[in-house]
Each structure stands twice: as C-alpha cells, then as structure tokens.
N, CA and C of each residue as an Amber inpcrd file, in Angstrom:
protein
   270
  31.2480000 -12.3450000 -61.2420000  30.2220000 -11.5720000 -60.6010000
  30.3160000 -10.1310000 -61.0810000  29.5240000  -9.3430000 -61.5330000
  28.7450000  -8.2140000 -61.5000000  28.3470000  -7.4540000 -60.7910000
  29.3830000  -6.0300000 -60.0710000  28.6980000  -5.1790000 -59.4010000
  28.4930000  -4.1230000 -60.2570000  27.3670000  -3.4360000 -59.4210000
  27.0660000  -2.5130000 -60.2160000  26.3830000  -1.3800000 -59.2480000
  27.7460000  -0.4150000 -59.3180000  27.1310000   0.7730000 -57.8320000
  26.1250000   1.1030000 -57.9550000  25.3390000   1.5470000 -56.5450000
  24.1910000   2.4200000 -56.7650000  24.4530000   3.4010000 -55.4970000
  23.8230000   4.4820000 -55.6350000  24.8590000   6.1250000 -54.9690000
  23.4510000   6.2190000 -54.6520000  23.5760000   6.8360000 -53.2520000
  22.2110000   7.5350000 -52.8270000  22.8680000   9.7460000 -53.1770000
  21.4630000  10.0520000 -53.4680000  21.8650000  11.2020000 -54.2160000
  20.6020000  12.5150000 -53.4960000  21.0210000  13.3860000 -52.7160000
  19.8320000  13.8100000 -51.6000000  20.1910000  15.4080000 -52.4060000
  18.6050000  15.9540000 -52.5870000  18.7350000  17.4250000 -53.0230000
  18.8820000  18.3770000 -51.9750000  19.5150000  19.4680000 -52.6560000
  20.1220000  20.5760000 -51.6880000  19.1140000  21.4520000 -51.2830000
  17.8690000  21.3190000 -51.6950000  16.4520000  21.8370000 -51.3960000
  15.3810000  21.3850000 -50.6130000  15.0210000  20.0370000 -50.8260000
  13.8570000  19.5580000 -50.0040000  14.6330000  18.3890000 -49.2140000
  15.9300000  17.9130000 -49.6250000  16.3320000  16.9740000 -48.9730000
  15.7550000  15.1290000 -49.1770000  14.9680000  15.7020000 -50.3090000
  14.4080000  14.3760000 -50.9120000  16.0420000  13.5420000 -51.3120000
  16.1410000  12.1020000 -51.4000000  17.1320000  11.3120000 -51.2340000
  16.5210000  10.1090000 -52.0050000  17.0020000   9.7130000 -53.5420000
  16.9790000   8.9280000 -54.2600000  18.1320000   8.0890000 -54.6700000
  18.0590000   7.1510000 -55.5250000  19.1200000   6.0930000 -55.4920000
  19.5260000   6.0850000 -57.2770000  20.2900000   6.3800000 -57.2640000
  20.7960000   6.3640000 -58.7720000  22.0190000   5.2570000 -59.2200000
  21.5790000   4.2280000 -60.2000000  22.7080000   3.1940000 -60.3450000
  23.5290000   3.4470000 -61.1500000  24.7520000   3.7020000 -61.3950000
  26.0220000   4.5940000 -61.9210000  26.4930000   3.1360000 -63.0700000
  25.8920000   3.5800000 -64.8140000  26.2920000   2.4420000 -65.2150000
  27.4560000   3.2950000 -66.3190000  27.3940000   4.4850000 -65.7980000
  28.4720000   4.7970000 -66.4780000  29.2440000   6.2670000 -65.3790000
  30.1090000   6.7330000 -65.7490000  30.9380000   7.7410000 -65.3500000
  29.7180000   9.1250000 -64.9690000  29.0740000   8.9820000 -63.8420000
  27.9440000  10.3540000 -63.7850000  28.7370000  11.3310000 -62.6200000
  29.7220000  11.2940000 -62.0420000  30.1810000  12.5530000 -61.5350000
  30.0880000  14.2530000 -61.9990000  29.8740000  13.9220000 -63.5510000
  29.9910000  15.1810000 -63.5710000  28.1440000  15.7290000 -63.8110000
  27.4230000  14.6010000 -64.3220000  26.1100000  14.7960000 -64.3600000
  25.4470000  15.8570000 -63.5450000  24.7180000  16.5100000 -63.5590000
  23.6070000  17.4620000 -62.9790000  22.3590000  16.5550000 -62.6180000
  21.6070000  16.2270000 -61.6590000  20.3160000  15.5630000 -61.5660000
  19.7340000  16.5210000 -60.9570000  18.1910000  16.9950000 -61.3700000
  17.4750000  17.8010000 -60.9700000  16.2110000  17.5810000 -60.1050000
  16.0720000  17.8940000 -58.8340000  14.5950000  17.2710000 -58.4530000
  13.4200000  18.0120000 -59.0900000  12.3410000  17.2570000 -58.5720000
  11.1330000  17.8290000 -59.1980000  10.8710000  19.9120000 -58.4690000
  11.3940000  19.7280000 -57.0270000  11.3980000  20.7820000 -56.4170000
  12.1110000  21.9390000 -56.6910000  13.2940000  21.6520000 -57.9520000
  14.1220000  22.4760000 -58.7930000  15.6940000  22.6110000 -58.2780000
  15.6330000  21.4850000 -56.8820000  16.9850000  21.8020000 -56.1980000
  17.6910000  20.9200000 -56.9780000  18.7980000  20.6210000 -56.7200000
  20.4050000  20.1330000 -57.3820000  20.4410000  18.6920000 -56.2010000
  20.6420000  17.1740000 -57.1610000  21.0440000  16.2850000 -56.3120000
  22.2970000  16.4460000 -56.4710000  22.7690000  16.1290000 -55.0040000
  24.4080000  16.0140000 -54.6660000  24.7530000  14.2890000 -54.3100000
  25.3330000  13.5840000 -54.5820000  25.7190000  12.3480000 -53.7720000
  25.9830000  12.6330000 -52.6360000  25.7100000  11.7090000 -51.7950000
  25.6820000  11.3410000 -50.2990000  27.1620000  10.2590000 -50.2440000
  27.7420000  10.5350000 -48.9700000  28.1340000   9.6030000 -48.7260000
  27.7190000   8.8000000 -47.2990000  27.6000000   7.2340000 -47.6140000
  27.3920000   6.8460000 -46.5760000  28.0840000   6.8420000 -45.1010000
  27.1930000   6.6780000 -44.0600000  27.9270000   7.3690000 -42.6740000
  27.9720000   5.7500000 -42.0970000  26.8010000   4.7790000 -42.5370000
  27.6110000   3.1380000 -41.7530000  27.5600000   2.3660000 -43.4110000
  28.1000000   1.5820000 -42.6660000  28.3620000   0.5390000 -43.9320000
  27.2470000  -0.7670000 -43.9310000  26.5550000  -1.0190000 -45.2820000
  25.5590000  -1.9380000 -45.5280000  24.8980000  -2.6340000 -44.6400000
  23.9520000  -2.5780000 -44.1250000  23.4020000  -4.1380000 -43.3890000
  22.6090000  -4.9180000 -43.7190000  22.5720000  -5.3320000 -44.9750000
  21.7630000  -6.5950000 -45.2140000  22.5660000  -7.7500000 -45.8950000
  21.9480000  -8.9640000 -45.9300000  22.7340000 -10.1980000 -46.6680000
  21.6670000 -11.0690000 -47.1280000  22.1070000 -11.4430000 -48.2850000
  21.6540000 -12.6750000 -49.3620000  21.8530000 -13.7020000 -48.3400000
  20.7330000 -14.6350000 -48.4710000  20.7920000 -15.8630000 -48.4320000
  19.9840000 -16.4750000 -48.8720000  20.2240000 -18.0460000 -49.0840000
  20.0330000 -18.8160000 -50.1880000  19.5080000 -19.7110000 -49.0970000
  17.6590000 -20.3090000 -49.8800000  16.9470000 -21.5670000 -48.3840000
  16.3990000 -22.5140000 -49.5140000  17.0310000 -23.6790000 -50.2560000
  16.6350000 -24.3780000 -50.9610000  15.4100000 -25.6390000 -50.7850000
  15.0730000 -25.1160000 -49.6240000  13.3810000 -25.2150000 -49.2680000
  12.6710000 -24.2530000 -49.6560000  13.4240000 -22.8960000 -49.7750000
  11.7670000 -21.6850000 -50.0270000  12.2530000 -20.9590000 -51.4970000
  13.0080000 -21.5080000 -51.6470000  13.7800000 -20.3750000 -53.1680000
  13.1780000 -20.9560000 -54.2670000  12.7640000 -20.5380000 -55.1780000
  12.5750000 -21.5260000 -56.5200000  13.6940000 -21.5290000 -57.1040000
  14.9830000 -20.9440000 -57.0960000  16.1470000 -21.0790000 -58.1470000
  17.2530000 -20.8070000 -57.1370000  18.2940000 -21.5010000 -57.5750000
  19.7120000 -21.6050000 -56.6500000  20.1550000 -19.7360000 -57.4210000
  21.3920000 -20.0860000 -57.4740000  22.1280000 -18.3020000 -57.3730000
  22.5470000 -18.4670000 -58.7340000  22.3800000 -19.5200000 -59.3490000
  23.1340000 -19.6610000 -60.7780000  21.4470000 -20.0560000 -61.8630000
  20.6250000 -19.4430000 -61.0970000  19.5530000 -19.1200000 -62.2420000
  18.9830000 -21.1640000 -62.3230000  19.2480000 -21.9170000 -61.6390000
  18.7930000 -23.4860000 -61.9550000  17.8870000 -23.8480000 -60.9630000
  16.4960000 -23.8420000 -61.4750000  15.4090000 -24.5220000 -60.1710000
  15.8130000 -25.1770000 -59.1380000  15.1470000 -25.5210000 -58.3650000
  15.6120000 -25.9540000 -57.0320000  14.7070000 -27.4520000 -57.2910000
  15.3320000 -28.3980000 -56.4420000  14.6660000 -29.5650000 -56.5380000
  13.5280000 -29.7530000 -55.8330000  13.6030000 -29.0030000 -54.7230000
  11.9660000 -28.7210000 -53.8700000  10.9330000 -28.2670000 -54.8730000
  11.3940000 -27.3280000 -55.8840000  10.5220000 -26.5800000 -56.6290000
   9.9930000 -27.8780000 -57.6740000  10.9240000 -27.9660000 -58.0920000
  10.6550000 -28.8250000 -59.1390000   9.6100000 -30.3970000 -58.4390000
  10.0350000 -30.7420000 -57.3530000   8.9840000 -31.9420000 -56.7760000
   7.3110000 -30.8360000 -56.5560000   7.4630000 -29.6850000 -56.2310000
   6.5600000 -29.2230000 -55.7860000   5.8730000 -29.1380000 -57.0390000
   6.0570000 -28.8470000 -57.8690000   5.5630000 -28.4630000 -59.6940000
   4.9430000 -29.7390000 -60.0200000   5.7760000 -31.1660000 -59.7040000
   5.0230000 -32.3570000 -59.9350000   3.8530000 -32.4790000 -59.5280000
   4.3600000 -32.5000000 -57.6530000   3.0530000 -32.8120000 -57.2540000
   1.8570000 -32.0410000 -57.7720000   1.5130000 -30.5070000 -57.5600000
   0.9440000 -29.3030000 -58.3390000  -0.3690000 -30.5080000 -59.1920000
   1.3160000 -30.6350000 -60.5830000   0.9070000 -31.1030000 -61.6260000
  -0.1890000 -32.4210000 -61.2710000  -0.2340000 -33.0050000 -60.9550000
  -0.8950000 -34.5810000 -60.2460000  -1.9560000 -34.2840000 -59.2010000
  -2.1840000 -32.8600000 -59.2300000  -3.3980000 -32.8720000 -58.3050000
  -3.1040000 -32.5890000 -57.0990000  -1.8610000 -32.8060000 -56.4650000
  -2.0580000 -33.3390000 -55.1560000  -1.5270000 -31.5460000 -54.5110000
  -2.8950000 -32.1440000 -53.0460000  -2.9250000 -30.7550000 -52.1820000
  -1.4860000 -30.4590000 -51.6410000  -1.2070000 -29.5030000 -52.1630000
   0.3930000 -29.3360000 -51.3060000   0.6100000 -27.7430000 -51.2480000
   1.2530000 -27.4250000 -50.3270000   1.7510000 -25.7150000 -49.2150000
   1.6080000 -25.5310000 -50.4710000   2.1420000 -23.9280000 -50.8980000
   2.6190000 -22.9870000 -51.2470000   3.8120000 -22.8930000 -50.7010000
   4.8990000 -22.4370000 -52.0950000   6.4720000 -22.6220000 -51.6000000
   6.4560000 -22.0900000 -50.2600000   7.7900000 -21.8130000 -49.4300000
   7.4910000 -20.2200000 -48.2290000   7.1430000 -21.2250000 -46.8930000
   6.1540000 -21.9500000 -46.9580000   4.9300000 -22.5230000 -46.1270000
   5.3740000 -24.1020000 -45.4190000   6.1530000 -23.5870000 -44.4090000
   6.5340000 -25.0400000 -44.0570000   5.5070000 -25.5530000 -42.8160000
C-alpha cells in the first residue's frame, strides 16, 4: 500500500486553507496565495473521520482494481437488452 500525505496549508493573510500533497520533501517550500500572503501548514486539531468501504453490490471494482461480479452480470444483462437498475439502485 501507498500513502501519500496530504497537509492542509492556511495563509497568514486571508486565512484561505488549501490541501497540498507532499510527494516530495516541501518543508522548506514557500507557497504563495493569490492574496500575496504566505501558506503555513496547519496542524490538525482531531484526527480523520472518514472510512473506505467496499459494497460489492454498488462498486464496479473490488480494491485490487478487478470488476465486481454484480457489475459484470449487470453489463450482460445491459448487453441483451434487458431492463435493469442502474448500479447504486437497489
């Protein structure tokens, strides 16, 4: 697995707050807003709240990039005419 940080980065001027993904060493970087102030990194005050999950009824692809077998019956039917949901649509 592959992480790959991303830093929220808020200017010392308007307080505008963007997300910058760190694919290399940017501590020492300068980022400038449009307003002319200086982004500083933020640090976060709670920790993450969201989560992945995986519904091999509504997903078209598992986590390893391979269609789902719902998808794939759904593509048949599609294919053959026949009236059927939209993935999502139970």
């Amino acid at each position: 697995m592959i992480t790959i940080p991303v830093f929220d980065y808020r200017c010392n001027k308007c307080d505008t707050i963007t997300e910058v993904i760190q694919v290399h060493n940017t501590e020492d970087e300068i980022f400038q807003c449009e307003c002319g102030g200086v982004f500083k990194k933020t640090v976060p005050t709670t920790p993450p709240s969201f989560e992945l999950r995986y519904n091999n009824k509504t997903d078209i692809c598992d986590w390893a990039g391979n269609t789902t077998r719902y998808y794939d019956d759904y593509k048949a039917a599609k294919a053959r005419g026949e009236d059927v949901k939209p993935l999502g649509e139970d």
